[in-house]
C-alpha positions in Angstrom: -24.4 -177.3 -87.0 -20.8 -175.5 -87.5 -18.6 -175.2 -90.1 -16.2 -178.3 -88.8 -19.3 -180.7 -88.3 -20.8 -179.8 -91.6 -17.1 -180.8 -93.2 -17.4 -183.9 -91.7 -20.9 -184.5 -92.3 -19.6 -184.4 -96.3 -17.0 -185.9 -95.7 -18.9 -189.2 -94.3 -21.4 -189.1 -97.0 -19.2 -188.7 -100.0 -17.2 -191.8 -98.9 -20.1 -193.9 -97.7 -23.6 -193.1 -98.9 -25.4 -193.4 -102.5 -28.4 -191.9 -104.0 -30.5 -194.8 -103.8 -29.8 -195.6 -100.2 -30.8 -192.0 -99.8 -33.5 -192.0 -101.8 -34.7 -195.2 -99.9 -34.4 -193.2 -96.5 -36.3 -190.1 -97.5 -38.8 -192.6 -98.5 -39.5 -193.7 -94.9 -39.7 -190.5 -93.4 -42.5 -189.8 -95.8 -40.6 -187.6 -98.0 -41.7 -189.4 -101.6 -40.7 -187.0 -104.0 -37.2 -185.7 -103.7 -35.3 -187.4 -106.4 -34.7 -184.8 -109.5 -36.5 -186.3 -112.5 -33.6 -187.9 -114.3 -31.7 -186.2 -117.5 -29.7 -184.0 -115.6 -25.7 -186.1 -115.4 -22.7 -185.5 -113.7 -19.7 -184.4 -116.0 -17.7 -187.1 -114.8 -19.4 -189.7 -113.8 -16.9 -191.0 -111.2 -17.6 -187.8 -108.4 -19.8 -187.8 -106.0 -21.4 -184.1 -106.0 -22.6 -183.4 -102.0 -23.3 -180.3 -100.1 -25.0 -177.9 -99.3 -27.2 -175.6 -101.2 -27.7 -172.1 -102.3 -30.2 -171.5 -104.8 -30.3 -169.1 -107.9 -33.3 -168.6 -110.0 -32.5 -167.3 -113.7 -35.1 -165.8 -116.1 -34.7 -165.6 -120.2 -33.4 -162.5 -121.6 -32.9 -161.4 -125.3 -30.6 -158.7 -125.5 -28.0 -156.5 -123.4 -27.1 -153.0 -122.4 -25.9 -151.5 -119.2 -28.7 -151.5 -117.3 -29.4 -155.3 -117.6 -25.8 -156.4 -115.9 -26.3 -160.3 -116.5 -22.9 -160.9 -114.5 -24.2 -159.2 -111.1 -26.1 -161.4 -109.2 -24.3 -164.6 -109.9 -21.2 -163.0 -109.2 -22.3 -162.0 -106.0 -23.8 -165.3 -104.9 -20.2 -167.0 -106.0 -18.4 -165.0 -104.3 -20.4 -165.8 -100.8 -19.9 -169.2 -101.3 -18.4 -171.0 -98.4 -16.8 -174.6 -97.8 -19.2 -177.2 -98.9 -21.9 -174.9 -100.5 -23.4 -176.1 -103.9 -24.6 -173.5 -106.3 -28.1 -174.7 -107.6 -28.5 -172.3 -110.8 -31.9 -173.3 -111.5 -32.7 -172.2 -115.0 -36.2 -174.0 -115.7 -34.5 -176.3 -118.0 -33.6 -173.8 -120.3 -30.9 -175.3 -122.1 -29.9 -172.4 -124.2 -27.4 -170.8 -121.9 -24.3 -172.1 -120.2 -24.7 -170.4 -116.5 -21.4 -172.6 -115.5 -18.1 -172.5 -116.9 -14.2 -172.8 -116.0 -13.7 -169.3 -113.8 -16.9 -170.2 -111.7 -15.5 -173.7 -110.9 -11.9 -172.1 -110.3 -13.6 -169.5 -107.9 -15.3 -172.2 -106.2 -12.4 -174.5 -105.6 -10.8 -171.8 -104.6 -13.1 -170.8 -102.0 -13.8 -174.6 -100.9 -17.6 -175.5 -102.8 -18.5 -178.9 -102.7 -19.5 -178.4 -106.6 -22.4 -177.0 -108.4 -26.1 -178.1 -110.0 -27.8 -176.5 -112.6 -30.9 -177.4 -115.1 -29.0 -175.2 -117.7 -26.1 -176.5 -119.6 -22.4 -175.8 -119.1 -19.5 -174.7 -120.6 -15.6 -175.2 -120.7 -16.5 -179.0 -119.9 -12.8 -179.9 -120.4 -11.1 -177.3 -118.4 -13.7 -178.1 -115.5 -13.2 -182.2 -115.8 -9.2 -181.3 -115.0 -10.2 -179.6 -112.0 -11.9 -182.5 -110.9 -15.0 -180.2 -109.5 -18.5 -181.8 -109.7 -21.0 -180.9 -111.9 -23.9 -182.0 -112.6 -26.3 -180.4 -115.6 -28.3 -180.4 -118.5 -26.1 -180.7 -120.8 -22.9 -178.7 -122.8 -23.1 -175.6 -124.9 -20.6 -173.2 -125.5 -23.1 -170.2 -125.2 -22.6 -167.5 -122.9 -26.0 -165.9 -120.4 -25.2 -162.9 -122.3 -28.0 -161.8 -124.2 -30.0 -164.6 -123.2 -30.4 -164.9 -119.5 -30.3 -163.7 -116.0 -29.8 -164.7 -112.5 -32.2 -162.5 -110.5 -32.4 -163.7 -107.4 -30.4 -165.9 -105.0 -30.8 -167.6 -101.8 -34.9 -168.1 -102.4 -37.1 -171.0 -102.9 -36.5 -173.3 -106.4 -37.4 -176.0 -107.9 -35.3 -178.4 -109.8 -36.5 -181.3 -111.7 -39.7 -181.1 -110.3 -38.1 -180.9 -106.3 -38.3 -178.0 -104.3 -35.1 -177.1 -103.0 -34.1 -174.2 -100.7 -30.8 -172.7 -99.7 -29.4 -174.8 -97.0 -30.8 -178.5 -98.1 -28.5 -181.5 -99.1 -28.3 -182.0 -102.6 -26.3 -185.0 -103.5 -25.8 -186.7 -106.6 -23.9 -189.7 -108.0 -23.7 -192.1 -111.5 -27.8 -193.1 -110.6 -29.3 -189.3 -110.2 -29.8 -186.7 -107.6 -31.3 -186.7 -104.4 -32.5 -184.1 -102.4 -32.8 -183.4 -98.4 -34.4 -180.9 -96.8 -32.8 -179.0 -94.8 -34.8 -179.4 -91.1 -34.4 -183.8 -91.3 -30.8 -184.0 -92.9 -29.3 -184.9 -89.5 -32.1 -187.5 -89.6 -32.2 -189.0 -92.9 -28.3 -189.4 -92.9 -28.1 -191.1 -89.1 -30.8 -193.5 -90.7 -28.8 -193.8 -94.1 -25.8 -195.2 -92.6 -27.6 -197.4 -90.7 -29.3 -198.8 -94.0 -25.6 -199.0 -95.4 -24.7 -201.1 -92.9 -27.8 -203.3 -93.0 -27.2 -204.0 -96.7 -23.9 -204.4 -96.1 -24.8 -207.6 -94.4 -27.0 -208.8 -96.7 -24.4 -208.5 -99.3 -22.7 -210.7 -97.1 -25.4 -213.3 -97.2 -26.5 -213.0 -100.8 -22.4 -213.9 -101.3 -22.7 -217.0 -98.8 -25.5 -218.4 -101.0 -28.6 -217.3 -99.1 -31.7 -216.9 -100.9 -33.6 -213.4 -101.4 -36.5 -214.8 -99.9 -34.8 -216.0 -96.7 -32.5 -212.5 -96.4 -35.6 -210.5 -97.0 -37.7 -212.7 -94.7 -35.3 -211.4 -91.9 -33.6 -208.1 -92.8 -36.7 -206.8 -95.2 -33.6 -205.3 -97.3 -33.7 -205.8 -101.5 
Protein backbone atom coordinates (compact mmCIF):
# COMPACT_ATOMS: atom_id res chain seq x y z
CA UNK A 1 0.00 0.00 0.00
CA UNK A 2 1.53 3.62 -0.84
CA UNK A 3 1.57 6.66 0.71
CA UNK A 4 -1.75 8.15 -1.38
CA UNK A 5 -3.80 4.89 -0.65
CA UNK A 6 -2.90 4.80 2.96
CA UNK A 7 -4.32 8.73 3.06
CA UNK A 8 -7.25 7.59 1.73
CA UNK A 9 -7.59 4.57 3.66
CA UNK A 10 -7.75 7.18 6.82
CA UNK A 11 -9.41 9.28 5.35
CA UNK A 12 -12.55 6.80 4.76
CA UNK A 13 -12.31 5.44 8.17
CA UNK A 14 -12.17 8.64 10.12
CA UNK A 15 -15.37 9.75 8.38
CA UNK A 16 -17.23 6.50 8.35
CA UNK A 17 -16.16 3.79 10.76
CA UNK A 18 -16.48 3.41 14.74
CA UNK A 19 -14.77 1.35 17.26
CA UNK A 20 -17.55 -0.94 17.87
CA UNK A 21 -18.26 -1.75 14.22
CA UNK A 22 -14.57 -2.46 14.26
CA UNK A 23 -14.44 -4.26 17.12
CA UNK A 24 -17.39 -6.35 15.82
CA UNK A 25 -15.36 -7.13 12.56
CA UNK A 26 -12.18 -8.27 14.12
CA UNK A 27 -14.48 -10.48 15.98
CA UNK A 28 -15.42 -12.44 12.94
CA UNK A 29 -12.11 -12.90 11.61
CA UNK A 30 -11.28 -14.58 14.91
CA UNK A 31 -9.36 -11.86 16.25
CA UNK A 32 -11.12 -11.68 19.97
CA UNK A 33 -8.92 -9.68 21.83
CA UNK A 34 -7.88 -6.39 20.19
CA UNK A 35 -9.83 -3.82 22.08
CA UNK A 36 -7.41 -1.95 24.67
CA UNK A 37 -8.86 -2.55 28.18
CA UNK A 38 -10.68 0.64 28.80
CA UNK A 39 -9.27 3.68 31.00
CA UNK A 40 -7.21 5.05 28.51
CA UNK A 41 -9.56 8.45 26.85
CA UNK A 42 -9.13 10.74 24.20
CA UNK A 43 -8.42 14.43 25.23
CA UNK A 44 -11.19 15.63 23.29
CA UNK A 45 -13.61 13.43 23.06
CA UNK A 46 -15.00 14.68 19.64
CA UNK A 47 -11.71 13.25 17.34
CA UNK A 48 -11.41 10.38 15.88
CA UNK A 49 -7.68 9.21 16.52
CA UNK A 50 -6.74 6.66 13.25
CA UNK A 51 -3.50 5.56 11.74
CA UNK A 52 -0.98 3.86 11.63
CA UNK A 53 1.43 2.73 14.25
CA UNK A 54 4.93 3.03 15.38
CA UNK A 55 5.68 1.66 18.69
CA UNK A 56 7.95 2.96 21.63
CA UNK A 57 8.65 1.02 24.64
CA UNK A 58 9.73 3.20 27.77
CA UNK A 59 11.40 1.83 31.02
CA UNK A 60 11.35 3.66 34.64
CA UNK A 61 14.38 5.64 35.46
CA UNK A 62 15.26 7.56 38.72
CA UNK A 63 17.76 10.04 38.01
CA UNK A 64 19.86 11.89 35.09
CA UNK A 65 23.27 12.59 33.90
CA UNK A 66 24.76 12.70 30.41
CA UNK A 67 25.05 9.42 29.78
CA UNK A 68 21.31 8.54 30.28
CA UNK A 69 19.99 11.09 27.34
CA UNK A 70 16.18 10.54 28.13
CA UNK A 71 15.29 12.90 24.97
CA UNK A 72 17.26 10.58 22.29
CA UNK A 73 15.21 7.98 21.27
CA UNK A 74 11.86 9.61 21.21
CA UNK A 75 13.25 12.35 19.40
CA UNK A 76 14.47 10.27 16.87
CA UNK A 77 11.36 8.19 16.43
CA UNK A 78 9.34 11.74 16.13
CA UNK A 79 11.19 12.98 13.85
CA UNK A 80 10.68 9.72 11.37
CA UNK A 81 7.26 10.10 11.64
CA UNK A 82 5.45 10.28 8.36
CA UNK A 83 1.74 11.23 7.17
CA UNK A 84 -0.73 9.24 9.13
CA UNK A 85 1.74 7.52 11.60
CA UNK A 86 0.55 7.20 15.35
CA UNK A 87 3.21 7.23 17.96
CA UNK A 88 2.20 4.35 20.53
CA UNK A 89 4.50 5.39 23.64
CA UNK A 90 3.79 2.40 25.57
CA UNK A 91 4.83 3.09 29.07
CA UNK A 92 3.27 -0.08 31.00
CA UNK A 93 0.75 2.15 32.58
CA UNK A 94 3.18 4.07 34.34
CA UNK A 95 1.36 7.11 35.04
CA UNK A 96 4.15 9.07 36.54
CA UNK A 97 5.56 10.66 33.56
CA UNK A 98 4.09 12.73 30.84
CA UNK A 99 5.98 11.19 27.45
CA UNK A 100 3.51 13.67 25.31
CA UNK A 101 3.31 17.28 25.39
CA UNK A 102 2.70 20.49 23.13
CA UNK A 103 6.23 20.45 20.92
CA UNK A 104 5.72 16.66 20.14
CA UNK A 105 2.14 17.32 18.88
CA UNK A 106 3.40 20.59 16.97
CA UNK A 107 6.23 18.37 15.45
CA UNK A 108 3.70 15.96 14.47
CA UNK A 109 1.19 18.14 12.81
CA UNK A 110 3.86 19.50 11.33
CA UNK A 111 5.10 16.48 9.71
CA UNK A 112 1.36 15.16 9.00
CA UNK A 113 0.71 12.20 12.12
CA UNK A 114 -2.53 11.06 12.41
CA UNK A 115 -2.14 11.63 16.41
CA UNK A 116 -0.53 9.79 19.14
CA UNK A 117 -1.37 6.82 21.95
CA UNK A 118 0.28 6.32 25.04
CA UNK A 119 -0.48 4.32 28.47
CA UNK A 120 1.49 7.18 30.19
CA UNK A 121 -0.15 10.52 30.92
CA UNK A 122 0.29 13.75 29.06
CA UNK A 123 1.10 17.09 29.43
CA UNK A 124 0.29 20.76 28.02
CA UNK A 125 -3.37 19.25 27.61
CA UNK A 126 -4.60 22.86 26.74
CA UNK A 127 -2.10 23.90 24.21
CA UNK A 128 -2.56 20.36 22.52
CA UNK A 129 -6.74 20.51 22.59
CA UNK A 130 -6.06 24.02 20.38
CA UNK A 131 -4.20 22.15 17.95
CA UNK A 132 -6.96 19.94 17.60
CA UNK A 133 -4.32 16.72 17.36
CA UNK A 134 -5.70 13.41 18.85
CA UNK A 135 -4.67 12.01 21.86
CA UNK A 136 -5.56 9.43 23.55
CA UNK A 137 -3.83 8.48 27.24
CA UNK A 138 -3.83 7.68 30.67
CA UNK A 139 -4.38 10.61 31.99
CA UNK A 140 -2.72 14.46 32.66
CA UNK A 141 0.39 15.30 34.73
CA UNK A 142 2.53 18.07 34.39
CA UNK A 143 5.71 15.83 34.97
CA UNK A 144 8.44 15.71 32.69
CA UNK A 145 10.38 11.80 31.63
CA UNK A 146 13.26 13.45 33.10
CA UNK A 147 14.52 11.68 35.90
CA UNK A 148 11.87 9.29 35.71
CA UNK A 149 11.81 7.46 32.37
CA UNK A 150 13.04 6.33 29.12
CA UNK A 151 12.11 5.50 25.64
CA UNK A 152 14.61 2.73 24.75
CA UNK A 153 13.56 1.29 21.95
CA UNK A 154 11.21 2.02 18.92
CA UNK A 155 9.66 0.30 16.09
CA UNK A 156 9.52 -3.25 18.16
CA UNK A 157 6.74 -5.41 19.52
CA UNK A 158 4.29 -3.77 22.46
CA UNK A 159 1.66 -4.20 24.23
CA UNK A 160 -1.01 -1.81 25.24
CA UNK A 161 -3.87 -2.40 27.41
CA UNK A 162 -3.36 -5.90 27.28
CA UNK A 163 -3.10 -5.86 22.95
CA UNK A 164 -0.20 -6.62 21.19
CA UNK A 165 0.54 -3.96 18.83
CA UNK A 166 3.44 -3.69 16.31
CA UNK A 167 4.64 -0.89 14.19
CA UNK A 168 2.60 -0.72 11.07
CA UNK A 169 -1.09 -1.98 12.63
CA UNK A 170 -4.22 0.30 12.78
CA UNK A 171 -4.93 1.74 15.86
CA UNK A 172 -8.04 3.62 15.99
CA UNK A 173 -9.88 5.11 18.66
CA UNK A 174 -13.05 7.17 19.29
CA UNK A 175 -15.60 8.44 22.51
CA UNK A 176 -16.26 4.21 23.19
CA UNK A 177 -12.35 3.01 23.35
CA UNK A 178 -9.59 1.81 21.08
CA UNK A 179 -9.36 -0.83 18.69
CA UNK A 180 -6.64 -2.43 17.26
CA UNK A 181 -5.82 -4.07 13.70
CA UNK A 182 -3.11 -5.93 12.75
CA UNK A 183 -1.29 -5.02 10.33
CA UNK A 184 -1.45 -8.33 7.70
CA UNK A 185 -5.86 -8.28 7.68
CA UNK A 186 -6.36 -4.29 7.85
CA UNK A 187 -7.31 -4.29 4.09
CA UNK A 188 -9.63 -7.11 5.23
CA UNK A 189 -11.21 -6.10 8.34
CA UNK A 190 -11.97 -2.52 6.94
CA UNK A 191 -13.57 -3.87 3.32
CA UNK A 192 -15.79 -6.00 5.80
CA UNK A 193 -16.37 -2.91 8.22
CA UNK A 194 -17.96 -0.79 5.70
CA UNK A 195 -19.87 -3.33 4.63
CA UNK A 196 -21.28 -3.83 8.29
CA UNK A 197 -21.77 0.16 8.24
CA UNK A 198 -23.92 -0.17 5.55
CA UNK A 199 -25.88 -3.21 6.82
CA UNK A 200 -26.66 -1.35 10.00
CA UNK A 201 -27.36 1.48 8.23
CA UNK A 202 -30.44 -0.29 6.97
CA UNK A 203 -31.46 -1.54 10.00
CA UNK A 204 -31.52 1.86 11.34
CA UNK A 205 -33.75 2.44 8.76
CA UNK A 206 -36.16 -0.27 9.84
CA UNK A 207 -35.88 0.05 13.63
CA UNK A 208 -37.11 3.98 12.57
CA UNK A 209 -40.10 2.47 10.28
CA UNK A 210 -41.32 0.66 13.40
CA UNK A 211 -39.95 -2.86 12.82
CA UNK A 212 -39.38 -5.07 15.58
CA UNK A 213 -35.74 -6.33 16.75
CA UNK A 214 -36.86 -9.69 16.47
CA UNK A 215 -38.06 -9.35 12.83
CA UNK A 216 -34.77 -7.10 11.75
CA UNK A 217 -32.54 -9.57 13.40
CA UNK A 218 -34.45 -12.52 12.02
CA UNK A 219 -33.28 -11.21 8.53
CA UNK A 220 -30.10 -9.02 8.79
CA UNK A 221 -28.65 -10.91 12.15
CA UNK A 222 -27.50 -7.13 12.93
CA UNK A 223 -28.10 -5.68 16.87
Amino acid sequence: MNSLEKADLLKLCRSQLYTAVIADTLDSFGYHNQIVKPGLKLLDSKLTLCGFARVGLYMPVYHDDDNIRVYENEIALVDSLNAGDVPVLVCHGNLRISPWGELLSERSVQLGAAGCLTDGCIRDARQITGLKFPVISGGTNPADTKYRGKMMMSDVPGEIGGVLINSGDLVFGDIDGIVIVPKAVIAEVVEKAFEKVNAENVVRDEIRSGNTLVDIFARYKIL
